[in-house]
C-alpha positions in Angstrom: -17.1 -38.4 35.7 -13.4 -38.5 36.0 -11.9 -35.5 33.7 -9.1 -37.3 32.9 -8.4 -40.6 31.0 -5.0 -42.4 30.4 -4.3 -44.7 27.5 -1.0 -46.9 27.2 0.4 -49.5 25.3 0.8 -53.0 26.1 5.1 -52.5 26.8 4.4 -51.1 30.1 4.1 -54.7 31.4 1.4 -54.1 33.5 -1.4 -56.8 34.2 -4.9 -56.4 33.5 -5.7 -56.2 37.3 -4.3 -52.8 37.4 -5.2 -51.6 33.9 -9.2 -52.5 35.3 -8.5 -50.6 39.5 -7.5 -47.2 37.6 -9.3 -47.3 34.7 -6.5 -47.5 32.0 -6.5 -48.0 28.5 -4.0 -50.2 27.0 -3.5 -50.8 23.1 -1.3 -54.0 22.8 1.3 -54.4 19.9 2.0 -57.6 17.6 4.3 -59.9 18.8 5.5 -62.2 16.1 7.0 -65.6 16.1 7.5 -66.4 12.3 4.0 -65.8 10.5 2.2 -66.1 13.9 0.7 -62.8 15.7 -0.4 -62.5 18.7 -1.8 -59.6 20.6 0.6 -58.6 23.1 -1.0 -59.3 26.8 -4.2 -60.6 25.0 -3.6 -63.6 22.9 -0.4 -64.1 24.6 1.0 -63.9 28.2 4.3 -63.6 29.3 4.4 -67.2 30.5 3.9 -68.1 26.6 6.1 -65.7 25.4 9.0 -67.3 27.0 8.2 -70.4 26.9 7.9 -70.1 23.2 11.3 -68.4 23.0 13.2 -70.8 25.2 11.9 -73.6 22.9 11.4 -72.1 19.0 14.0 -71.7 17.0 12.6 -68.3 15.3 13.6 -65.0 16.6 10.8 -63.1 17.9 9.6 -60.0 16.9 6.9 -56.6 17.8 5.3 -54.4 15.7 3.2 -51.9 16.5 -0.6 -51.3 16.6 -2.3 -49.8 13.4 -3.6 -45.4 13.7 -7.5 -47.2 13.7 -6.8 -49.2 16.7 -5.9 -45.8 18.4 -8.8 -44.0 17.2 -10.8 -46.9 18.4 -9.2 -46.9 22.1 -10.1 -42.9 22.1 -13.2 -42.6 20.5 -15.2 -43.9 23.6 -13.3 -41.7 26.2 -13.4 -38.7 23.6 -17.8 -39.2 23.3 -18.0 -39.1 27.2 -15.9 -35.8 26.7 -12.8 -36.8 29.2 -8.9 -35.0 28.3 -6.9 -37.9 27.2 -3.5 -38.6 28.1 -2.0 -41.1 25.8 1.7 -42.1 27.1 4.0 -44.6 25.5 7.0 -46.7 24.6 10.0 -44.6 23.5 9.9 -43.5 19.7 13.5 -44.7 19.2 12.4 -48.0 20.0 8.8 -48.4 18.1 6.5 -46.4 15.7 4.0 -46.9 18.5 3.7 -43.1 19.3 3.7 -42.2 15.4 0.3 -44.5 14.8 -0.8 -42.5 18.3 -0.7 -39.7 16.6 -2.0 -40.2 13.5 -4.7 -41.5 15.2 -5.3 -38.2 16.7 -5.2 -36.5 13.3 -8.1 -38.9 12.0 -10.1 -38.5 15.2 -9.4 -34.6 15.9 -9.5 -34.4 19.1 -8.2 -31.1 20.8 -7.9 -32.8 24.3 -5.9 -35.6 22.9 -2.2 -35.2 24.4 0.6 -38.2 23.1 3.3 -38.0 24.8 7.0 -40.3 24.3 8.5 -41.5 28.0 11.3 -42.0 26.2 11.5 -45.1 28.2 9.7 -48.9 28.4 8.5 -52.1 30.2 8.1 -51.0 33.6 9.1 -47.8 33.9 6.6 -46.8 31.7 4.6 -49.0 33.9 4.9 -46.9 36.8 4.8 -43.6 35.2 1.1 -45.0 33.9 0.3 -46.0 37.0 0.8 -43.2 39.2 -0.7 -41.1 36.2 -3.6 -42.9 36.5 -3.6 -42.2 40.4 -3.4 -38.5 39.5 -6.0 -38.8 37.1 -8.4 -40.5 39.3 -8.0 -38.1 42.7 -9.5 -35.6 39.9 -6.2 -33.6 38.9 -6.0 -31.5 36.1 -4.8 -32.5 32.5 -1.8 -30.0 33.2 -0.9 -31.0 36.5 -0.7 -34.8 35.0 1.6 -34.0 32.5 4.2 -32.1 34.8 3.9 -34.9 37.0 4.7 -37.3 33.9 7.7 -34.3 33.3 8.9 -35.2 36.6 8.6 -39.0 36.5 10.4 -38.8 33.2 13.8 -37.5 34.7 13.8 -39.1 38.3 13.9 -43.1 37.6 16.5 -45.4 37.1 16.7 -48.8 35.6 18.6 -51.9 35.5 18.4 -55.1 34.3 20.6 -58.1 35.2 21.0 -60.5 31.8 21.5 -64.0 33.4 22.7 -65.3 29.6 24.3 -63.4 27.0 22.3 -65.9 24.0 19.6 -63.8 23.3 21.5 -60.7 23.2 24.1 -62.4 20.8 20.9 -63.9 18.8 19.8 -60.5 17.8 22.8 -59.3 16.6 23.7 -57.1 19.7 27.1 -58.4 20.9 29.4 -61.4 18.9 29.5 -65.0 18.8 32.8 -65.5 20.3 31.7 -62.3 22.7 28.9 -64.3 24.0 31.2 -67.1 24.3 33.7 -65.8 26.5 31.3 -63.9 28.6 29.4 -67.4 29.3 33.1 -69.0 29.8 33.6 -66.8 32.6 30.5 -66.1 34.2 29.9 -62.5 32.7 26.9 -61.2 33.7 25.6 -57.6 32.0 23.9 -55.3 33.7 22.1 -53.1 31.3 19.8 -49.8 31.3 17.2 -48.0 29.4 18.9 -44.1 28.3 16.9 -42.1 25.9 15.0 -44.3 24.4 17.5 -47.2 24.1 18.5 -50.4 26.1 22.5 -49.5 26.8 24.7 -51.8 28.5 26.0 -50.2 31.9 28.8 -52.2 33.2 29.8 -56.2 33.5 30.0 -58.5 36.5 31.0 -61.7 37.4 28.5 -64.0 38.8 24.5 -63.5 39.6 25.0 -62.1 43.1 26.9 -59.5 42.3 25.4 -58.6 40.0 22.6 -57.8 42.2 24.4 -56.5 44.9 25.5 -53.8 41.8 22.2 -52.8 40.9 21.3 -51.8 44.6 24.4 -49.7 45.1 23.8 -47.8 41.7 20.3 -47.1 43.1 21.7 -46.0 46.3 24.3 -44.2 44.8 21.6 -42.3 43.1 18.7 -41.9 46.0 20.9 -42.4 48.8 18.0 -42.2 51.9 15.2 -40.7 49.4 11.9 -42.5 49.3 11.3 -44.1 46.3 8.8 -46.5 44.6 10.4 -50.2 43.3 9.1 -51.9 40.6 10.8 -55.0 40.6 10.7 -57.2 36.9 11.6 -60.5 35.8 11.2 -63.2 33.1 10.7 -66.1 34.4 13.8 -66.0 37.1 11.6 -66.5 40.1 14.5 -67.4 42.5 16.6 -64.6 41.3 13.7 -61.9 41.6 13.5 -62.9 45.3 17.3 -62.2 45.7 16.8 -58.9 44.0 13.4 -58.1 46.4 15.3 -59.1 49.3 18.2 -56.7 48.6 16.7 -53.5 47.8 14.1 -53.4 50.9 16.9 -54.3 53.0 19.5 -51.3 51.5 16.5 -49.1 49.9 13.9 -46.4 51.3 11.2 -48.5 49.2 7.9 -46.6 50.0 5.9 -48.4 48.2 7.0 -52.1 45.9 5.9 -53.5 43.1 6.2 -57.1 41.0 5.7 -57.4 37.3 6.8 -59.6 34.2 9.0 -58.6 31.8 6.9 -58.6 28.3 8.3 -59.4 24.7 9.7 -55.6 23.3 12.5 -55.9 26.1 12.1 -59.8 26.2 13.2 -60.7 23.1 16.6 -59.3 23.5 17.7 -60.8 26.9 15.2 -63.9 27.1 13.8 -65.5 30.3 16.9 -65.4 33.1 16.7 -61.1 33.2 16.1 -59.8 36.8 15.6 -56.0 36.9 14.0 -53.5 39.0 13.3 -49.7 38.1 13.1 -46.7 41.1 11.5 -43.3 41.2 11.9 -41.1 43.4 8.7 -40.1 45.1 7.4 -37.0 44.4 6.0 -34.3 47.0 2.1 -34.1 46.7 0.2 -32.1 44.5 -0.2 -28.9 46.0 
């Protein structure tokens, strides 16, 4: 029996393909189009999701899921007596962690550990994912978490927001703001810091925009190995641009391809291109 379990939430934009190969437990959240819910990555896919935004005129919105719906995600992994590692979406971006841990108040639990990545969407992803990993070669509840420690201060992310609309639609930047930056091809690059989604700098055009991201990583890595998880909406074309670049000026180890879901989705709608990197850690010892 494998000692130790991990549990997520449905922001980590992972598909259920990999939730199933290393046994992960996702709780989805609400996401909310007027009076209609749907369960995130269970009633509703990505493709939906931006479909729907691109052609609704109501803003969408999460919420997150209830204390029971924890308590019913550990309850099975607490019987078969398994430590359980429950990591998720940022605190300063959704009361997802506090209905964690009420959850683990009502269930008392004493190997129950919830833990904020302070983070989202992929990079949450891919601190769940190599979690997992850990957890399935048979490490230790401790060891997990100090790799978790680890993941939490060696990533970087960056999106690249092919319209400023959606950004403008929910109140982050002006109307005449958005205008002008559409006028002359303005295209932000933005970042997830402590908990947040920050713009990082502007550029003009798609391209460069690109090229940017990579030389922030670079300047960052330089040579290092790291893992790439690349993310889009539903910018196909402009994902491959993205790929292209970072294997070509990147020590990418090891790639990955997701879709962007609806917590980060909803505020830069279905042109965003981003890609996270984490620098690869030496083995467990």
């Amino acid at each position: 029996m494998q000692k130790v379990r991990i549990v997520t939430d449905s922001t980590a934009d992972l598909d259920r393909a990999t939730y199933d190969r290393y046994g992960i437990t996702m709780v989805p959240l609400r996401v909310f189009f007027g009076q209609e819910a749907f369960l995130d990555g269970v009633e509703i896919t990505p493709e939906q999701f931006f479909k729907r935004q691109v052609e609704g005129k109501e803003m969408s919105s999460t919420s997150q899921p209830t204390p029971v719906e924890f308590v019913n995600a550990y309850r099975p992994l607490a019987e078969e007596g398994s430590s359980i590692i429950s990591l998720h979406i940022s605190a300063l971006m959704s009361g997802t962690i506090q209905s964690a841990k009420l959850a683990k108040t009502m269930l008392d639990y004493k190997e129950l550990e919830i833990i904020d990545s302070r983070v989202t969407s992929v990079v949450l992803g891919l601190m769940v994912i190599n979690a997992a990993r850990a957890a399935v070669e048979g490490r230790s509840k401790e060891e997990i978490i100090e790799l978790i420690r680890f993941m939490k201060d060696n990533h970087q992310i960056y999106f690249a927001v092919d319209t400023l609309e959606y950004l403008q639609r929910g109140g982050r930047i002006g109307k005449a703001q958005a205008f002008l930056g559409t006028l002359l091809n303005v295209k932000p690059i933005l970042t997830i810091k402590d908990g947040y989604v920050f713009p990082h700098e502007k550029v003009r055009g798609r391209a460069k925009a690109f090229d940017r991201i990579v030389s922030i990583m670079q300047d960052k890595f330089g040579g290092q190995e790291v893992q790439c998880f690349l993310v889009h909406g539903e910018d196909w074309d402009g994902a491959a641009q993205l790929k292209e670049k970072a294997q070509k000026g990147l020590n990418c180890v090891e790639f990955f391809e997701g879709r962007l879901g609806p917590v980060v989705g909803t505020h830069v709608g279905p042109g965003v291109v981003g890609m996270v990197c984490l620098q690869k850690r030496e083995p467990f010892k």
